[in-house]
N, C-alpha and C positions, 0 to 999 in steps of 0.2 A: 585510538578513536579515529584520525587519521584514512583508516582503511576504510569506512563508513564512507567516503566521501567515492571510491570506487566501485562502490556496489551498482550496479546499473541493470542487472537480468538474475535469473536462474541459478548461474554459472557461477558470476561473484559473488553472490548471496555464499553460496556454496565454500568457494573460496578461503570466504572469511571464517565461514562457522567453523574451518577445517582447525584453525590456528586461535581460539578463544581465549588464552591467558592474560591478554591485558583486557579483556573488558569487561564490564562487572555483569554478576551472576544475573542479573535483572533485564539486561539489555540480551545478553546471550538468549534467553529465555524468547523474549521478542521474536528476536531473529530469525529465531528455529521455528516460531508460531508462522512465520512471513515467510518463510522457505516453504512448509508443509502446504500453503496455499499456491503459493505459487507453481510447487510440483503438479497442481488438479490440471493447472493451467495449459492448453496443446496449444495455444495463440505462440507462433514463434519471434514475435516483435515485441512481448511483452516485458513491458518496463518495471524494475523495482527499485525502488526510490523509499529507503529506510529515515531517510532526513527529509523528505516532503512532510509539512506539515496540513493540520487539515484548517481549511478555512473559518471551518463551524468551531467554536469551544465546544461545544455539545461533546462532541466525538470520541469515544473514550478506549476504543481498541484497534481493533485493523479500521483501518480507511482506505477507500479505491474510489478512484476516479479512470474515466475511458474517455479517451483522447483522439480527434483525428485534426490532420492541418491544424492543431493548436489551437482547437477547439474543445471547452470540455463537454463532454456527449451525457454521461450519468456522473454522478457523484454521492457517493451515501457511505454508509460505515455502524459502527456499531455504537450503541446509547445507549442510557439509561433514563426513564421516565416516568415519575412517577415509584419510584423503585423496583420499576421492572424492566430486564435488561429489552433490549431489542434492536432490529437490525432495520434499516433504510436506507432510501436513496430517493434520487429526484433525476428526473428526465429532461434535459434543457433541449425543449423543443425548437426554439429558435435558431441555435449550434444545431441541431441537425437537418433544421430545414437545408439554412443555406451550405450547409457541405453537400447535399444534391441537389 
């Protein structure tokens, strides 16, 4: 579990999936869901962070947040409401104002 803590891009995501015997079948599952999106991804500075949690309880599968100067710019993810799944996010206008 250990190796979780080095995952940081693409690459180590990758890494890890390569060597799977100590983690259990459910997290492996995850991982390989957070790899497949991240492959969509051509952004070469993109971050992946398997132990970031999401702020919102709501949240109940992938979560993403986009980040500049350590500001959060979007933040949304996948839920469920009302018993129908669905996807969102929210635009923090303020963070992007003042980053230009």
């Amino acid at each position: 579990m250990a190796k979780l803590l080095r995952i940081y891009n693409k690459e180590s995501l990758e890494a890890v999936l390569q060597n799977t015997k100590d983690l259990p079948n459910k997290l492996e599952e995850e991982l390989e869901k957070l790899y497949l999106l991240a492959s969509k991804i051509s952004y070469v500075h993109c971050l992946v962070s398997p132990l970031y949690y999401a702020p919102m309880s709501y949240y109940k599968g992938l979560f993403f947040r986009f980040f500049a100067e350590n500001l959060t710019w979007i933040l949304g993810g996948e839920y469920e409401i009302l018993g129908q799944n669905a996807c969102g996010f929210a635009i923090y206008t303020d963070n992007l104002i003042q980053s230009f």
